[in-house]
Backbone as JSON Lines, residues from 0, in Angstrom:
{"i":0,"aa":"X","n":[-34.87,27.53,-34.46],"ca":[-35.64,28.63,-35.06],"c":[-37.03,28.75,-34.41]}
{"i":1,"aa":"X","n":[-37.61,27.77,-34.1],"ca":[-39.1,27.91,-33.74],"c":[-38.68,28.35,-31.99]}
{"i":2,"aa":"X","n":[-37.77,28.52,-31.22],"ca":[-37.43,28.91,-29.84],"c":[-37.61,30.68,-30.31]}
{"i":3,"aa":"X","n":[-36.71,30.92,-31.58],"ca":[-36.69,32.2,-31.75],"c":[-37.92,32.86,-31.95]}
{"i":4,"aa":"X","n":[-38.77,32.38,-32.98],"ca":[-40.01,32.21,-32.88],"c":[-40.54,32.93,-31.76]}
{"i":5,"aa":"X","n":[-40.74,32.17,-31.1],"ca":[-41.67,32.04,-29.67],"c":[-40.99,33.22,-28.74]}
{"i":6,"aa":"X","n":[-39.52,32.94,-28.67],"ca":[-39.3,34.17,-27.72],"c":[-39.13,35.47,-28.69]}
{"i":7,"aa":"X","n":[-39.52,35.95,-29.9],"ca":[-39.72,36.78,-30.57],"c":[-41.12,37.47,-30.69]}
{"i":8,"aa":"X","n":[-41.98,36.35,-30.19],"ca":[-43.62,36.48,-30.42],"c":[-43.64,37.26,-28.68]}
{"i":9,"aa":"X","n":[-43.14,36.48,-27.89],"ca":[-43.23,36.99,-26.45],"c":[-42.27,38.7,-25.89]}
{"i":10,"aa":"X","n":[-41.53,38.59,-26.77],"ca":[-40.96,39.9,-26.5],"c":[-42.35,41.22,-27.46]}
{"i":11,"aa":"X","n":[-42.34,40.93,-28.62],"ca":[-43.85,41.9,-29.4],"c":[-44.67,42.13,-28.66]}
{"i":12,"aa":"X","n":[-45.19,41.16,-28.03],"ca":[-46.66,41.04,-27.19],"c":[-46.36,42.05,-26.16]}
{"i":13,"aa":"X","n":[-44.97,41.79,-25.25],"ca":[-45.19,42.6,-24.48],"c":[-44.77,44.35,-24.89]}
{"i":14,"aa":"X","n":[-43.58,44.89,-26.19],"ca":[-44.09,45.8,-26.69],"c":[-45.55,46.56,-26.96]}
{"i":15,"aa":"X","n":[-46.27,45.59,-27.35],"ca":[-47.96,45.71,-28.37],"c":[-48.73,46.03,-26.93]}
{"i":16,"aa":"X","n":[-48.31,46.11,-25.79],"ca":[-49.3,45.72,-24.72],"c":[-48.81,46.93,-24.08]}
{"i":17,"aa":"X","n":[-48.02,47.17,-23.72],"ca":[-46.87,49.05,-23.74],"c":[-47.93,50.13,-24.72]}
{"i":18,"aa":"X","n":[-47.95,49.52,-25.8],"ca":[-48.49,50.71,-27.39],"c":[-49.63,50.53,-26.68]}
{"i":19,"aa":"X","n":[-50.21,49.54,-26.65],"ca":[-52.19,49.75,-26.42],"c":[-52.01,50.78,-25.58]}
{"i":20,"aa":"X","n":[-51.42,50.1,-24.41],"ca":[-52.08,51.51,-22.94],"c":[-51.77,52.7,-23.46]}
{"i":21,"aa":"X","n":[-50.56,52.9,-24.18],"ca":[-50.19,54.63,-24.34],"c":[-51.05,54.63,-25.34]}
{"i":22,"aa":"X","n":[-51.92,54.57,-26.45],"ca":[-52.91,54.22,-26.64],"c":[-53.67,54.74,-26.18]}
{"i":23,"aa":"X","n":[-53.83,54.54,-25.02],"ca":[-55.37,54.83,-24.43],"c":[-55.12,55.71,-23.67]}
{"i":24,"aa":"X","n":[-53.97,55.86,-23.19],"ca":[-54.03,57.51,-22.44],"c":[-53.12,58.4,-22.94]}
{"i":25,"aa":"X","n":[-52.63,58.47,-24.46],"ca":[-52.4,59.55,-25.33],"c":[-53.12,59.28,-26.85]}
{"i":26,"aa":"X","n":[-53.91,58.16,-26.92],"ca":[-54.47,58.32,-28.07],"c":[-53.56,58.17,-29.77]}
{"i":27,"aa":"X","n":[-53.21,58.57,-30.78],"ca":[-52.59,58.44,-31.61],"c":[-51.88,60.32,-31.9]}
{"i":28,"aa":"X","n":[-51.12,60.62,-30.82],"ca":[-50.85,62.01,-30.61],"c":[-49.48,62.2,-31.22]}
{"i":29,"aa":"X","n":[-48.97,60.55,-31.56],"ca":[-48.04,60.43,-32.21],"c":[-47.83,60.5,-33.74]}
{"i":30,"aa":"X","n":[-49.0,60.57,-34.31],"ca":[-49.35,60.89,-35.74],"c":[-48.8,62.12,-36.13]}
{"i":31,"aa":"X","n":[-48.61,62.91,-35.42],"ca":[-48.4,64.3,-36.24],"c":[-46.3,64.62,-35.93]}
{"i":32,"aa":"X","n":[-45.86,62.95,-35.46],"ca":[-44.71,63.12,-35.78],"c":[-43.98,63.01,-36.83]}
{"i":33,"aa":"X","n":[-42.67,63.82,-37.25],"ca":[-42.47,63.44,-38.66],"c":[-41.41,62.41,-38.3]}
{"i":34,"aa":"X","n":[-41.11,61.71,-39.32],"ca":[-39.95,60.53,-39.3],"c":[-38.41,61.36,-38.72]}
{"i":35,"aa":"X","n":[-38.13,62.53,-38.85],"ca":[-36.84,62.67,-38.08],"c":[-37.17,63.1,-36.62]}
{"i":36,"aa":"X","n":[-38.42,63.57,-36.18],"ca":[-38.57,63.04,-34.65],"c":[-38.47,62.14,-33.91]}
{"i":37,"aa":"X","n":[-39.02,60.82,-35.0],"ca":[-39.36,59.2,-34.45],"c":[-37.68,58.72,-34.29]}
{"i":38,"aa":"X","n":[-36.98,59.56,-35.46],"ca":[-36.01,58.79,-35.24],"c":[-34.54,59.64,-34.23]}
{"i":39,"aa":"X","n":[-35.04,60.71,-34.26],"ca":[-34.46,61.39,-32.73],"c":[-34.68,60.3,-31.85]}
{"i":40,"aa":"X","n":[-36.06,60.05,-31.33],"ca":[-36.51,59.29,-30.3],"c":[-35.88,58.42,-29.82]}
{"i":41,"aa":"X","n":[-35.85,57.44,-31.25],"ca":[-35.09,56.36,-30.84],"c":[-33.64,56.5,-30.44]}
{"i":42,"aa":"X","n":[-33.29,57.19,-31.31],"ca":[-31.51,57.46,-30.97],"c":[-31.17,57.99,-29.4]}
{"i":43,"aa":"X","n":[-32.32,59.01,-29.08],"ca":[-32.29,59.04,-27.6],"c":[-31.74,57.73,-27.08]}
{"i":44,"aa":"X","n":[-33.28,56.92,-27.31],"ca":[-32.94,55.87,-26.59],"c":[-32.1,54.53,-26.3]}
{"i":45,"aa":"X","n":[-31.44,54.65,-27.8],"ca":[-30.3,53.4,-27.8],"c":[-28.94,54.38,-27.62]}
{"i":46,"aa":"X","n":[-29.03,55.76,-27.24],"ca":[-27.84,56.43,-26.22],"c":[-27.92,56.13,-25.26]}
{"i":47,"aa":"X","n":[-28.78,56.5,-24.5],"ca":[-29.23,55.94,-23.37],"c":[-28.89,54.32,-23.02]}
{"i":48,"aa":"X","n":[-29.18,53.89,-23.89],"ca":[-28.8,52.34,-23.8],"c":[-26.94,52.29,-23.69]}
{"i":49,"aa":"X","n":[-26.96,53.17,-24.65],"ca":[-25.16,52.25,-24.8],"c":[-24.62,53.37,-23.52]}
{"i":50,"aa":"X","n":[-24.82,54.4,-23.06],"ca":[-24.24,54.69,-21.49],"c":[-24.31,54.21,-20.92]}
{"i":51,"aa":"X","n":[-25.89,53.3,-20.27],"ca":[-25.65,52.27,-19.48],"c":[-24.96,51.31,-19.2]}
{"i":52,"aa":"X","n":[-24.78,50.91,-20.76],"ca":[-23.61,49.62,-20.56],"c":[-22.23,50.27,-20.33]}
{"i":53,"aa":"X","n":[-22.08,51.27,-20.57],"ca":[-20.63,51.78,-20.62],"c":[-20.31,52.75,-19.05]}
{"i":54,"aa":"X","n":[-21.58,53.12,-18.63],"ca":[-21.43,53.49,-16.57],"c":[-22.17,52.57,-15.84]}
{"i":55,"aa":"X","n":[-21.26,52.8,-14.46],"ca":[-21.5,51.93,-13.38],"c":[-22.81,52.39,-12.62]}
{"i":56,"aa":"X","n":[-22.52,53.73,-12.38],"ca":[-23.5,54.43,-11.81],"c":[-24.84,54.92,-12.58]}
{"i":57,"aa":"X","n":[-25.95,54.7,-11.71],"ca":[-27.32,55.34,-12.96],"c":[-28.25,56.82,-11.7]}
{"i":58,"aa":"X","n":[-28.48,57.29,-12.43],"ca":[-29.05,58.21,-11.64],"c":[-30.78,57.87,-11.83]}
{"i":59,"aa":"X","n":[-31.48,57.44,-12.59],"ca":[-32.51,57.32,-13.06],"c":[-32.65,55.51,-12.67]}
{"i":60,"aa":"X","n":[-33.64,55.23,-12.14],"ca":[-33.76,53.98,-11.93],"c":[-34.77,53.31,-13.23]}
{"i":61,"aa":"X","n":[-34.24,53.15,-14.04],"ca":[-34.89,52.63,-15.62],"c":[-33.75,51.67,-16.46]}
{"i":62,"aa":"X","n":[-33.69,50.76,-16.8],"ca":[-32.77,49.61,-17.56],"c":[-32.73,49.84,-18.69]}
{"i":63,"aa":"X","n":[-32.11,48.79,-19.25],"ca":[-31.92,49.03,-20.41],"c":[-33.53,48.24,-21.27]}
{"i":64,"aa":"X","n":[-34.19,47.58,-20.39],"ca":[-35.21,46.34,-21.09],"c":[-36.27,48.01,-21.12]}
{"i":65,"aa":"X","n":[-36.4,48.6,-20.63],"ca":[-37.39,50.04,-21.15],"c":[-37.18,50.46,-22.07]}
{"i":66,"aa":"X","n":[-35.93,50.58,-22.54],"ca":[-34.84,51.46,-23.48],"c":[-35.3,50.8,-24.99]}
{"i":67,"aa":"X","n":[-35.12,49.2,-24.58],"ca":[-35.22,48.42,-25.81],"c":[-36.7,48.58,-26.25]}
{"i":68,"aa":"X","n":[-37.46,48.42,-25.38],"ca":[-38.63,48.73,-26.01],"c":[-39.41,49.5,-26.97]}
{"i":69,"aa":"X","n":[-39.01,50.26,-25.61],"ca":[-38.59,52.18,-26.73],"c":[-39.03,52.2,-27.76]}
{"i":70,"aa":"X","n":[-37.66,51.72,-28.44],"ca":[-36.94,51.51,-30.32],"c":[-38.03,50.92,-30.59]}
{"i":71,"aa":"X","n":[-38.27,49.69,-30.37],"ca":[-39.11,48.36,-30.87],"c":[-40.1,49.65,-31.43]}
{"i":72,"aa":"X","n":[-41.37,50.07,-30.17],"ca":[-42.08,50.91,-30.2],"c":[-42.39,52.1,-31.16]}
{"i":73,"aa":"X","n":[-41.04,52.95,-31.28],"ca":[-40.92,54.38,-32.0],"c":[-40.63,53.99,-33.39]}
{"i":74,"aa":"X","n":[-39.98,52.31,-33.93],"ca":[-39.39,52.23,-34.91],"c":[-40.65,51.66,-35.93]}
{"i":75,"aa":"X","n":[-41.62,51.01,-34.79],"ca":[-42.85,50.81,-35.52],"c":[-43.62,51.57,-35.49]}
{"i":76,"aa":"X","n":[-43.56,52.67,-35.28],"ca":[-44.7,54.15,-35.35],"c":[-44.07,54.73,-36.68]}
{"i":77,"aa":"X","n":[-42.49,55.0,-36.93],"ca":[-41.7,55.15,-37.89],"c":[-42.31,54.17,-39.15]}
{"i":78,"aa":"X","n":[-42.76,53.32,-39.15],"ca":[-42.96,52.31,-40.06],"c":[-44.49,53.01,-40.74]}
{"i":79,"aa":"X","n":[-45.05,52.65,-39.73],"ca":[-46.34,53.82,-39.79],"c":[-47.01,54.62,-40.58]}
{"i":80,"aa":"X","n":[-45.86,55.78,-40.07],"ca":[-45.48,57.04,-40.62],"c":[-45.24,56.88,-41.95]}
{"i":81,"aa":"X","n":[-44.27,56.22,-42.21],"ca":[-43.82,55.89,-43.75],"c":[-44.75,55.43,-44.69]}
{"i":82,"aa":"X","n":[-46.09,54.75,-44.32],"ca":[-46.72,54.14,-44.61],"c":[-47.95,55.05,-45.13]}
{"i":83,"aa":"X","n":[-48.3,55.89,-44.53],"ca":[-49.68,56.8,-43.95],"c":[-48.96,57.89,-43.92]}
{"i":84,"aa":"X","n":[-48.0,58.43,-43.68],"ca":[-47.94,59.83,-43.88],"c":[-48.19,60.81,-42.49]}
{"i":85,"aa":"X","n":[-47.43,61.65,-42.48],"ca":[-47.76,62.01,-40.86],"c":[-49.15,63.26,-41.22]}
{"i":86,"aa":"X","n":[-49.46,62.81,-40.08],"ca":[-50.84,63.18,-39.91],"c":[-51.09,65.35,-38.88]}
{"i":87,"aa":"X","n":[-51.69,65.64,-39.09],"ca":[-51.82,67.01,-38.69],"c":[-52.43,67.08,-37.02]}
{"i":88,"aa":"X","n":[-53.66,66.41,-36.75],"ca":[-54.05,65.62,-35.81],"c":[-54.15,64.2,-35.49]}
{"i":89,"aa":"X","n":[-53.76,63.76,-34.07],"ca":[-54.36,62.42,-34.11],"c":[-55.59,61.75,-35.25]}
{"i":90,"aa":"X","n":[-55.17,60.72,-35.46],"ca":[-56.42,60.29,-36.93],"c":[-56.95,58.78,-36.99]}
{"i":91,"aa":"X","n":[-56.13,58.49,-35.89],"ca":[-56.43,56.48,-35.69],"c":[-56.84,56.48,-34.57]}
{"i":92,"aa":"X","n":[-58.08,55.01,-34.36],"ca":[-58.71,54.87,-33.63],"c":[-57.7,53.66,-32.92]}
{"i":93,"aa":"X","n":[-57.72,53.24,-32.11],"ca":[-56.81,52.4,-31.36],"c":[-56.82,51.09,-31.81]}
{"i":94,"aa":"X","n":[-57.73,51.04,-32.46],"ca":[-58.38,49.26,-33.26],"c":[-56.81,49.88,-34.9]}
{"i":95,"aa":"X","n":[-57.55,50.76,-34.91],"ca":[-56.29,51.18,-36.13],"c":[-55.15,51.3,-36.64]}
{"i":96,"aa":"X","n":[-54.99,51.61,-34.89],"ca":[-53.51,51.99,-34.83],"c":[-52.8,50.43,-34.22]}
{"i":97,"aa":"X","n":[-53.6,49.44,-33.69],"ca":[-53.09,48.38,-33.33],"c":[-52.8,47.34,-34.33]}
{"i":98,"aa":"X","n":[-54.07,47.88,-35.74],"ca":[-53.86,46.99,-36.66],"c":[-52.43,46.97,-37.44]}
{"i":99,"aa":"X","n":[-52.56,48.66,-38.04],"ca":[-51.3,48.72,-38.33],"c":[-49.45,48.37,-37.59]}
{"i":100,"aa":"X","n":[-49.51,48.54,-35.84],"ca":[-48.46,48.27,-35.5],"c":[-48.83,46.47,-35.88]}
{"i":101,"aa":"X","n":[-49.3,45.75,-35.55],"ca":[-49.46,44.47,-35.54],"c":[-48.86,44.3,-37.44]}
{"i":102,"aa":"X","n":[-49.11,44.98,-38.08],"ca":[-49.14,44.24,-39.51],"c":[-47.25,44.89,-40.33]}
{"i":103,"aa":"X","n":[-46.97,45.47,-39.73],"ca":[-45.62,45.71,-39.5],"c":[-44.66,45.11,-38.6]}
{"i":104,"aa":"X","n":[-44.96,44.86,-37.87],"ca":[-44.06,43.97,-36.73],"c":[-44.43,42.54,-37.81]}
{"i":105,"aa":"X","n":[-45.68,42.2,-38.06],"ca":[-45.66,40.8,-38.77],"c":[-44.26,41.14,-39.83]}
{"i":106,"aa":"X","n":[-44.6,42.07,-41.05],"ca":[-43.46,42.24,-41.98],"c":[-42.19,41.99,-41.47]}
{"i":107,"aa":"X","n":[-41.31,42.75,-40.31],"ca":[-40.5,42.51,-39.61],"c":[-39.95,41.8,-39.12]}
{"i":108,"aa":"X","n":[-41.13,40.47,-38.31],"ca":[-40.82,39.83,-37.84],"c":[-40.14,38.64,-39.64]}
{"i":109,"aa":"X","n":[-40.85,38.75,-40.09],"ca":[-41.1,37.93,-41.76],"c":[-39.52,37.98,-42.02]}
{"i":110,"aa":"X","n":[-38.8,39.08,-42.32],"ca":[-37.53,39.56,-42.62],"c":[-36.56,39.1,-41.98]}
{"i":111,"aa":"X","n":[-36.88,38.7,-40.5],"ca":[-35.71,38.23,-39.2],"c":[-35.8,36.97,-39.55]}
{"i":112,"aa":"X","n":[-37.25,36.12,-40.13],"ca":[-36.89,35.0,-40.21],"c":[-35.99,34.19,-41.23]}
{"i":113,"aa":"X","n":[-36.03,35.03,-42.21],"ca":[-35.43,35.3,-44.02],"c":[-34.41,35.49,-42.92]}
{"i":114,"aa":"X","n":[-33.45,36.23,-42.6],"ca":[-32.13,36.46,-42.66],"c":[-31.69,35.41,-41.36]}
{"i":115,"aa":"X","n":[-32.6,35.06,-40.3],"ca":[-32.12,33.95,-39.47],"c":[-31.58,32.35,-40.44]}
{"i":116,"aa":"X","n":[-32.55,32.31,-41.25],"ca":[-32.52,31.35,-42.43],"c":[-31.03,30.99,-42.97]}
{"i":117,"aa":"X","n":[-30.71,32.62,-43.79],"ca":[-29.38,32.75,-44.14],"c":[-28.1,32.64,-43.46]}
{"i":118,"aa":"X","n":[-28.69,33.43,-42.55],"ca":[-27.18,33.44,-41.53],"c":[-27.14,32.75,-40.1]}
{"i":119,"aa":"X","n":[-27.98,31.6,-39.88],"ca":[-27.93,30.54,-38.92],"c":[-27.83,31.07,-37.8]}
{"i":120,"aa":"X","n":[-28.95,31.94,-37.18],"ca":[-28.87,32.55,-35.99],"c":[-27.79,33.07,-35.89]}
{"i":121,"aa":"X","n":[-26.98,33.9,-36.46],"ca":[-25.84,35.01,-35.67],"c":[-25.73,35.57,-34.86]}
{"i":122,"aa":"X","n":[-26.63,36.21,-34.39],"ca":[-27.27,37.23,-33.37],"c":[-27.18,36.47,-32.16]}
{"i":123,"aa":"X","n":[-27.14,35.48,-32.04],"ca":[-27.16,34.26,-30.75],"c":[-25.98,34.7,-30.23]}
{"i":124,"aa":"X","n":[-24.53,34.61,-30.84],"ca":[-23.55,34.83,-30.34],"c":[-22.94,36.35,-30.18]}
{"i":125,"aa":"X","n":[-23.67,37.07,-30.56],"ca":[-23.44,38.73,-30.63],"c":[-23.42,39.01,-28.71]}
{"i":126,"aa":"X","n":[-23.26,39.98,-28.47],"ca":[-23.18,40.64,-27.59],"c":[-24.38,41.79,-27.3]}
{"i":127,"aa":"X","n":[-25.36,42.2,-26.2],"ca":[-26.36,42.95,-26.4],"c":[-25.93,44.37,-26.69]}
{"i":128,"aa":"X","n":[-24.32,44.61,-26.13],"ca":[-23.79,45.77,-26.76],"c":[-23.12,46.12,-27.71]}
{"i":129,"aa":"X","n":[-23.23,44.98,-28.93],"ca":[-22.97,44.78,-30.22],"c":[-24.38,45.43,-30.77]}
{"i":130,"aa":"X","n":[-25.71,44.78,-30.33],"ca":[-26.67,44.7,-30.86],"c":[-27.07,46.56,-30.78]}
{"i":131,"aa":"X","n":[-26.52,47.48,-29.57],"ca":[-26.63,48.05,-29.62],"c":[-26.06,49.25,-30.66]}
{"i":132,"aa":"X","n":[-24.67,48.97,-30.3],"ca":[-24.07,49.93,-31.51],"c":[-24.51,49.74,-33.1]}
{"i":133,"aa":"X","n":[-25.22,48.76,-33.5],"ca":[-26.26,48.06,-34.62],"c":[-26.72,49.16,-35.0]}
{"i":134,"aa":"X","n":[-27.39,49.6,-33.89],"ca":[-28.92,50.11,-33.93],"c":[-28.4,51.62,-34.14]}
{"i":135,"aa":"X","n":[-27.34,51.87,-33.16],"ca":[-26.74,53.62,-33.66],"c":[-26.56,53.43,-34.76]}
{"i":136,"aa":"X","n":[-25.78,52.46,-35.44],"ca":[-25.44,52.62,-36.88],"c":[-26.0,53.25,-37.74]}
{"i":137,"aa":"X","n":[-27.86,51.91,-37.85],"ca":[-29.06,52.02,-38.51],"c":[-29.3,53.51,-38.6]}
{"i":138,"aa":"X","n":[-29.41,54.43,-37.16],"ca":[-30.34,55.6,-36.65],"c":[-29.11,56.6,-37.74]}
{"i":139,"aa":"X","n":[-27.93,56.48,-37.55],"ca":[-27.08,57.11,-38.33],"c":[-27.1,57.12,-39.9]}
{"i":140,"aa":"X","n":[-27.29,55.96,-40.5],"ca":[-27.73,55.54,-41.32],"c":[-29.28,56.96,-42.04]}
{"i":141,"aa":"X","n":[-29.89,56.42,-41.23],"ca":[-31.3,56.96,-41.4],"c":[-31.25,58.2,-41.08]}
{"i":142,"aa":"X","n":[-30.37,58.74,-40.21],"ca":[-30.42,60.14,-40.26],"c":[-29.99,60.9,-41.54]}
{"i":143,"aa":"X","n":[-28.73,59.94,-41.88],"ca":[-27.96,60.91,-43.53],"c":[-29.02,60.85,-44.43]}
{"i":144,"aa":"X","n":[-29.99,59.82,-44.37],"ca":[-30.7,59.23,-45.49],"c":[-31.92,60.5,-45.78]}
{"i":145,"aa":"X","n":[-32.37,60.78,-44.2],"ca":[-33.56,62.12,-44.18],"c":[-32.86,62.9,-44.53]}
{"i":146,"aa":"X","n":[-31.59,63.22,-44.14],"ca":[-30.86,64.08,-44.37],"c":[-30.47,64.94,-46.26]}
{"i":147,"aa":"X","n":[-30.56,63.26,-46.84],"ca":[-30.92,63.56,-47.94],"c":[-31.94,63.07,-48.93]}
{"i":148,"aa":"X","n":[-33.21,63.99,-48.09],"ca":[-34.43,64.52,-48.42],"c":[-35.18,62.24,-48.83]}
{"i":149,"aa":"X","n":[-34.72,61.08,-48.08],"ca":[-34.97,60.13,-48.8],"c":[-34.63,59.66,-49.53]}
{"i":150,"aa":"X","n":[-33.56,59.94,-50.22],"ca":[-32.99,59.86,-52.46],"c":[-31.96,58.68,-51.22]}
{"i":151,"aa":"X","n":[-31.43,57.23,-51.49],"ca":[-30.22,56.38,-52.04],"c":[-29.94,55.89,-53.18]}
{"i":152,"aa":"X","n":[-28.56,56.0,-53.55],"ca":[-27.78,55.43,-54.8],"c":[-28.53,54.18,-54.89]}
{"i":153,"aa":"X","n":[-27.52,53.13,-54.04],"ca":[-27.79,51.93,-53.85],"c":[-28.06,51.15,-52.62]}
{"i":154,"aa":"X","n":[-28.37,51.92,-51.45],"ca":[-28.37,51.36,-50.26],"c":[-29.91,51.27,-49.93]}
{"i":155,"aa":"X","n":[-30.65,50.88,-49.36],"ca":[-31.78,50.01,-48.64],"c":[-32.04,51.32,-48.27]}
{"i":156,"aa":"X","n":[-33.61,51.25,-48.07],"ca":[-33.92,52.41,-47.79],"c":[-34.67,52.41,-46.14]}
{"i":157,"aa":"X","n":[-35.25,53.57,-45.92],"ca":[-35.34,53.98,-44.51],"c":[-36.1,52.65,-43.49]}
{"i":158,"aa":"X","n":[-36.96,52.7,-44.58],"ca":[-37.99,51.21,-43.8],"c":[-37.15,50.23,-43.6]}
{"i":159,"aa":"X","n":[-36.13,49.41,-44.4],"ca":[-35.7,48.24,-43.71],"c":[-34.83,48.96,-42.87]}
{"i":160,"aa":"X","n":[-34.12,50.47,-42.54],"ca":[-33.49,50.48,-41.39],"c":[-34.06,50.2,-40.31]}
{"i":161,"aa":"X","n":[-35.4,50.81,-40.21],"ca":[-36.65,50.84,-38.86],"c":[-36.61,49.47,-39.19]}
{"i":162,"aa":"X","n":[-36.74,48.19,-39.9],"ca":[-36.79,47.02,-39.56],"c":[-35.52,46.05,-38.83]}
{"i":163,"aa":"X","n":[-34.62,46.72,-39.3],"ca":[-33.05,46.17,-38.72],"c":[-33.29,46.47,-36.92]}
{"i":164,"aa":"X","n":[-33.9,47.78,-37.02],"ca":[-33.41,48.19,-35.26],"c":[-34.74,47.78,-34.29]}
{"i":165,"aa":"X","n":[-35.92,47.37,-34.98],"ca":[-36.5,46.72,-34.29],"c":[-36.59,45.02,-34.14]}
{"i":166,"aa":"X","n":[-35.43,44.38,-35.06],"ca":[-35.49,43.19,-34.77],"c":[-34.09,42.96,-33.86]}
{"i":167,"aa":"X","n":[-33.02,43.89,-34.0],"ca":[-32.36,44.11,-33.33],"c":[-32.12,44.34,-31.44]}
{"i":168,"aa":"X","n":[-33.16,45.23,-31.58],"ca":[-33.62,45.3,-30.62],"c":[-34.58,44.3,-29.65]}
{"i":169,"aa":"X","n":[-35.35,43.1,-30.13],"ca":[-35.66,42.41,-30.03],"c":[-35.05,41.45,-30.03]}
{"i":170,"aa":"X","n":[-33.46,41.01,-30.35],"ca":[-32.59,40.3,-30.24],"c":[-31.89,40.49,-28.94]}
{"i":171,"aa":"X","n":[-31.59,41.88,-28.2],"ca":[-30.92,42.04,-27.36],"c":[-31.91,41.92,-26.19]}
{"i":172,"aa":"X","n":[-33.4,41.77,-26.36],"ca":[-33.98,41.83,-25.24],"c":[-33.98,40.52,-24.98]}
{"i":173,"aa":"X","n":[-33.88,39.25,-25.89],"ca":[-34.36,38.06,-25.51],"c":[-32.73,37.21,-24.59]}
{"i":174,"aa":"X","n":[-31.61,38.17,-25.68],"ca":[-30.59,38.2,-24.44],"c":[-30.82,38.17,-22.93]}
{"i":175,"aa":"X","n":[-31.13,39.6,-22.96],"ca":[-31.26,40.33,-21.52],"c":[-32.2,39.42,-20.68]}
{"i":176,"aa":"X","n":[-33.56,38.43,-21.28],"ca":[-33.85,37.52,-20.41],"c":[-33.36,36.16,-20.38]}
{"i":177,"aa":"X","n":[-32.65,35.74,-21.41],"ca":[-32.18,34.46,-21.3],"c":[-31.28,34.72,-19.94]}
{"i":178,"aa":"X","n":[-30.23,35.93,-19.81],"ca":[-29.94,35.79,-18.85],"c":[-30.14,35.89,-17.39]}
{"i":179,"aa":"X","n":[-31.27,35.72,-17.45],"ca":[-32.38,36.46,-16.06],"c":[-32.32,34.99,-15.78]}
């Protein structure tokens, strides 16, 4: 657990270090997205992901370790959002906007360790294109869920989906370097 730890802390950092710069040369321009943009976004990008694994050929020279980020990235702006409310103009100062991604990824990370707990590292033996179709699930998930207007019976609501696909996603990246 404390390996997961560490290569969980090292995969964030380098997300959090991605967010600063765009950050600094778009500012918080992402505020005035609503949650079914953020989560377009992502779904873009874990399509994108699962073609790759599924063609030989790429026309675009970009991996899948961009892709994963992505999510990580858009799912904690999504978190955000949920949090604060989308905004009309940019409205966070970069100290602000770092606090908040930082204090959500903590929550997140909090939750992976709770369910690593329970279920004895599972994710170890998964497949990164297991981890992927996960994450369509989640985005599917979360789409019916906006879809209806937020209201579930009994199912978990939008935030722990954005938490499933960014720890998820963070599972398949530490894959993608174990095997490097």
């Amino acid at each position: 657990m404390q390996q997961t730890s560490k290569q969980y802390n090292n995969i964030i950092n380098e997300c959090r270090s991605l967010y600063i710069n765009k950050l600094k040369d778009y500012g918080s321009a992402w505020r005035i997205l609503r949650l079914p943009s953020l989560t377009d976004q992502i779904f873009i990008k874990a399509q994108r992901i699962r073609q790759l694994q599924q063609n030989s050929s790429r026309k675009v020279d970009e991996g899948e370790v961009s892709e994963f980020i992505g999510i990580i990235n858009y799912a904690a702006m999504a978190l955000i959002q949920l949090e604060k409310g989308v905004a009309d103009q940019p409205d966070l100062s970069t100290d602000e906007a770092v606090e908040l991604f930082d204090k959500h990824v903590s929550i997140t990370k909090k939750l992976m360790e709770d369910k690593n707990h329970d279920y004895g590292e599972a994710w170890r033996e998964m497949r990164v294109s297991s981890l992927t179709d996960l994450i369509l699930q989640k985005l599917l998930r979360v789409k019916q869920i906006e879809d209806n207007e937020g209201k579930t019976l009994v199912s978990e609501g939008i935030d722990a989906n954005y938490q499933d696909m960014i720890n998820y996603a963070v599972f398949a990246l530490i894959h993608i370097n174990e095997k490097k």
